[in-house]
C-alpha positions as CSV (number, residue, x, y, z in Angstrom):
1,X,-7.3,-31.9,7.0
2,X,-8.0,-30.9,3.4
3,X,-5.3,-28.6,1.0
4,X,-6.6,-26.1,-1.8
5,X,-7.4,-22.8,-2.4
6,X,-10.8,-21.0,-2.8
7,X,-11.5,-17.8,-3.7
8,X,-14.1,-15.3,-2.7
9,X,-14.6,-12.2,-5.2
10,X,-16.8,-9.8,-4.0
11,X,-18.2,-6.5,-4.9
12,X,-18.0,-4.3,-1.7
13,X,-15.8,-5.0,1.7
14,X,-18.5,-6.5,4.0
15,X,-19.7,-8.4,1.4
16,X,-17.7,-11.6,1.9
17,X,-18.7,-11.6,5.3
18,X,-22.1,-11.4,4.8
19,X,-22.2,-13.8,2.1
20,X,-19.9,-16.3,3.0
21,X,-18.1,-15.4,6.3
22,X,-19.2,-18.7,7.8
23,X,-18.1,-21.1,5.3
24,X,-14.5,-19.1,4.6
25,X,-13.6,-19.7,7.9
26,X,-14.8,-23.3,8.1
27,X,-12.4,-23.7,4.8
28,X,-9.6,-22.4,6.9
29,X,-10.2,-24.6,9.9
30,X,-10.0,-27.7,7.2
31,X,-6.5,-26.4,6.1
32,X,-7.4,-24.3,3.2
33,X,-6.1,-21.4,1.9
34,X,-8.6,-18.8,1.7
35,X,-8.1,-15.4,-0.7
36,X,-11.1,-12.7,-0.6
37,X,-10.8,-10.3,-4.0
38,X,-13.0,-7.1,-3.3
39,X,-13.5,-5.5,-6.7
40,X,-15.5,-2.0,-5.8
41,X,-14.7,0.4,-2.8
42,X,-17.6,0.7,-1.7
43,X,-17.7,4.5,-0.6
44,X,-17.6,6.8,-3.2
45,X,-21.2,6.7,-4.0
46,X,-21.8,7.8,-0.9
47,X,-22.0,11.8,0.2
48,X,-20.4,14.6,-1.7
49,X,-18.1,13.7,-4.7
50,X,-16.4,16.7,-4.1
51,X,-15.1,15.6,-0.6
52,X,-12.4,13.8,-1.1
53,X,-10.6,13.7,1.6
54,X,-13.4,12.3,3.5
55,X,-13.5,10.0,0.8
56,X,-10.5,8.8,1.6
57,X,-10.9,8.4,4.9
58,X,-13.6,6.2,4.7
59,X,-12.3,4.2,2.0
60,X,-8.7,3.6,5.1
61,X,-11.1,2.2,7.0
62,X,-13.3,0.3,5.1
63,X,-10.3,-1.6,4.1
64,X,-8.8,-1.6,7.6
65,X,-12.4,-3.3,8.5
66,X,-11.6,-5.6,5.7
67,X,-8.1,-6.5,6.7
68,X,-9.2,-7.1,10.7
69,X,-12.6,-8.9,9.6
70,X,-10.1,-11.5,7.4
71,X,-8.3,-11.8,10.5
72,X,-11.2,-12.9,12.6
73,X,-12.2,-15.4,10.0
74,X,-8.8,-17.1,9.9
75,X,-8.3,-15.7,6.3
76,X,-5.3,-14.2,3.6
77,X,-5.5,-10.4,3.7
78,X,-7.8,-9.2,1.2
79,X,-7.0,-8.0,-2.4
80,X,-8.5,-4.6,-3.6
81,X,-9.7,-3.7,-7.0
82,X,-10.4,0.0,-7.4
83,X,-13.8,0.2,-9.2
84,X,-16.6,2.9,-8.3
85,X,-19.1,1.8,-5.5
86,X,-22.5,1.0,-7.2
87,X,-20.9,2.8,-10.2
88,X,-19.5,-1.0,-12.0
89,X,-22.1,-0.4,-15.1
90,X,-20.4,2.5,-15.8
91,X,-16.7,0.6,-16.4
92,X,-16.4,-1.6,-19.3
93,X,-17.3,-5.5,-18.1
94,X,-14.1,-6.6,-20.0
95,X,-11.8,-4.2,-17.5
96,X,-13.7,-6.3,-14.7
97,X,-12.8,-9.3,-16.3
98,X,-9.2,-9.0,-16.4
99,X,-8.8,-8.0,-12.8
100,X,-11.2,-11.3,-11.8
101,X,-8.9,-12.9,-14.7
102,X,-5.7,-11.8,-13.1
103,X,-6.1,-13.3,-9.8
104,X,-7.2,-16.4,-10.6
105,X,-4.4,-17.5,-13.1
106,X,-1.9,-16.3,-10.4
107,X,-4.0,-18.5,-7.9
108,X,-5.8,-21.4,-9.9
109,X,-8.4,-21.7,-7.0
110,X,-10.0,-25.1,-6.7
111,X,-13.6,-23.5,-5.5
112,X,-14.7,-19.7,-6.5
113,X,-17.8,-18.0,-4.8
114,X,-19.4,-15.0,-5.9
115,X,-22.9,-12.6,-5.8
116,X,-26.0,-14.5,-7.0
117,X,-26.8,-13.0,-10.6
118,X,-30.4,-11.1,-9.8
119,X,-29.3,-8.9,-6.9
120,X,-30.2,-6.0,-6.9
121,X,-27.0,-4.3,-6.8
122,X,-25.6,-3.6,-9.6
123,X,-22.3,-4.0,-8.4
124,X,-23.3,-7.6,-7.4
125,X,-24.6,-8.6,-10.7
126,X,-21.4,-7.3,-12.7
127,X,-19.3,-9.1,-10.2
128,X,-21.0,-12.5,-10.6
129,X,-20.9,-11.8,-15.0
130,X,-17.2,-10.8,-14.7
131,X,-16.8,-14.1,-12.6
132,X,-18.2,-16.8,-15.0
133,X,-16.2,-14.9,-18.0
134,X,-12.6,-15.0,-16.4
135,X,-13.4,-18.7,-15.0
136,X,-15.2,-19.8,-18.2
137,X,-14.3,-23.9,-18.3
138,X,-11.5,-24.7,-21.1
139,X,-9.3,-27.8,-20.6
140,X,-7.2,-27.9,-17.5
141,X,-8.1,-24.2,-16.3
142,X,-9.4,-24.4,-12.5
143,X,-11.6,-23.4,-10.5
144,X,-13.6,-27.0,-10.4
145,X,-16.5,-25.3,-8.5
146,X,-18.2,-22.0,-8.6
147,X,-20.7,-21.2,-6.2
148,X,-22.9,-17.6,-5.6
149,X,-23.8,-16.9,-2.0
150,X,-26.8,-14.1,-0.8
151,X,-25.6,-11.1,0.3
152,X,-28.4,-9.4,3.3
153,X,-30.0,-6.5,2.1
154,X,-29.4,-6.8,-1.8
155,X,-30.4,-10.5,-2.9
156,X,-33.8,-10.4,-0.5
157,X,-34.6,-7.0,-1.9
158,X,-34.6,-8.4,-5.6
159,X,-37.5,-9.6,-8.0
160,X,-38.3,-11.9,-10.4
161,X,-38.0,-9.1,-13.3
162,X,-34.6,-8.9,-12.7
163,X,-33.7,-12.4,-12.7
164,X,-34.4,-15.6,-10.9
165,X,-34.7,-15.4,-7.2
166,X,-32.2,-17.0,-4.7
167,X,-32.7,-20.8,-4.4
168,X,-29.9,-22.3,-2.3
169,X,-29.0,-26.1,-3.5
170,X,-25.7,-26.4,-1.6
171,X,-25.2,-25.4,2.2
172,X,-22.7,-25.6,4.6
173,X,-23.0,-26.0,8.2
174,X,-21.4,-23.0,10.2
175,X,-22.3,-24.1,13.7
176,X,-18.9,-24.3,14.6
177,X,-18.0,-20.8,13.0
178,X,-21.3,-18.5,13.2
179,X,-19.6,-16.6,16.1
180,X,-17.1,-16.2,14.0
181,X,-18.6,-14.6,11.6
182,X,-20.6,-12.1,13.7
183,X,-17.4,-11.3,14.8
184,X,-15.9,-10.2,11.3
185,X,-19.2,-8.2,11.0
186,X,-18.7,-6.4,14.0
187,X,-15.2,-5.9,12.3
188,X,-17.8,-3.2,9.8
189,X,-19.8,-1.3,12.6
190,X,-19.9,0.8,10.2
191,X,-21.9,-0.7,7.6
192,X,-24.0,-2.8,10.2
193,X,-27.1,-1.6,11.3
194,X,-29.9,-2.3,14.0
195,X,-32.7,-4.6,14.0
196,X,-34.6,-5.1,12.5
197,X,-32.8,-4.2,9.7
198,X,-31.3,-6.9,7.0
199,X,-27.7,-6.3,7.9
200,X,-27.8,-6.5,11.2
201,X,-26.0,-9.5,13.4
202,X,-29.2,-10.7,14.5
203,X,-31.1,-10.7,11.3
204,X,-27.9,-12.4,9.8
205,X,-27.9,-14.7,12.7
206,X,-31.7,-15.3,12.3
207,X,-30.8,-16.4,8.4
208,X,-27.9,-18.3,9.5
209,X,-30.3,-20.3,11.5
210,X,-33.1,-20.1,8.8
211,X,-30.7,-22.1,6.1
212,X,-29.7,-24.3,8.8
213,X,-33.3,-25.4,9.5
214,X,-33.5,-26.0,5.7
215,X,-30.2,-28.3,6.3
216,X,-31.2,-30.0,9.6
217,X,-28.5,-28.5,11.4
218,X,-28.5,-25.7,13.9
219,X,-26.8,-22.6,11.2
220,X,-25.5,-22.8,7.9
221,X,-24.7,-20.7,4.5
222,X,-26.9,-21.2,1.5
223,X,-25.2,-21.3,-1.7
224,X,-26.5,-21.5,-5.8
225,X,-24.1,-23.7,-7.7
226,X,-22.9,-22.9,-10.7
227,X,-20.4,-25.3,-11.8
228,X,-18.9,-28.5,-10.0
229,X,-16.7,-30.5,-12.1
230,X,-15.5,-34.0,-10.6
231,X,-13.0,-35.8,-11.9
232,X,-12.5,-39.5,-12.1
């Protein structure tokens, strides 16, 4: 068994599943504390911004799918930031930052994952700048490793105009946890939808097994890396 915290900030509730769902609750199996920050709320984009009380409703159980998906994974309870859904380029990146900056002082996390850079959601790519700002590296300031996972339907639906494609170097083997996962997705019916669509539990299972392939085992998570620090 291992000790130390790691922290997953992500834009919209589902995304930490999606992303990283796997390799969260292999971290909790080795004995780690695992904290999930969910910066957007991933609603109000989404019908009339008039109807608010429908608004609200959805927004209860998005975080209620959020709460029980954390649950499944062997995770803390989520943290909620209350940015606009797919509406983060409208908020100043520095009132980002500080909510990114406030959690990880309080929590010092030894590993930090977060969107790839080039999604295509907006959201995404604020998330991952507002990241590296609050966990720029100054003397004795954790996290020692920062890592950006793919979220299905966003990264894959990017180009090369926007920013360098998703190139895994680091991967973790979720063999033992993949069920897991699919059942924190089921956790956001929801959001899930059928195949063949991107985000649905067999296309994620079908890129589970993909990145496993590239790792010679039978599923795994892909990850970029960022930073990894080792000390002697």
């Amino acid at each position: 068994m291992t000790s130390g915290i790691v922290l997953i900030v992500a834009s919209h509730p589902d995304d930490e599943v999606l992303g990283v769902g796997g390799t969260a609750a292999w971290h909790a199996a080795r004995g780690e504390r695992v904290e999930v920050l969910i910066l957007a709320d991933g609603v109000t984009s989404r019908g009339s911004d008039g109807d608010h009380t429908t608004q609200e409703k959805e927004l209860s159980a998005r975080r209620s799918a959020a709460v029980d998906a954390a649950q499944e994974l062997g995770i803390s309870r989520p943290r909620f930031g209350d940015f606009p859904d797919n509406r983060m380029d409208g908020c100043d990146l520095l009132d980002i930052v500080k909510v990114v900056e406030s959690v990880t002082v309080k929590l010092e996390p030894d590993i930090v994952y977060t969107h790839h850079g080039s999604d295509l959601n907006v959201d995404h790519r604020l998330t991952h700048q507002a990241v590296l700002t609050a966990c720029r590296p100054q003397p004795g300031f954790k996290p020692a490793a920062i890592y950006t996972f793919e979220t299905a339907s966003s990264t894959e639906w990017s180009s090369a105009d926007i920013g360098p494609n998703f190139r895994p170097q680091r991967f973790v083997n979720i063999s033992a946890t993949l069920e897991r996962k699919k059942l924190a997705l089921q956790c956001y019916g929801m959001e899930m939808r059928a195949f063949p669509h991107a985000r649905s539990i067999e296309a994620v299972e079908a890129l589970a097994r993909l990145r496993g392939s590239q790792a010679g085992c039978d599923a795994a998570e892909g990850f970029g890396v960022i930073r990894e620090v080792i000390h002697a």
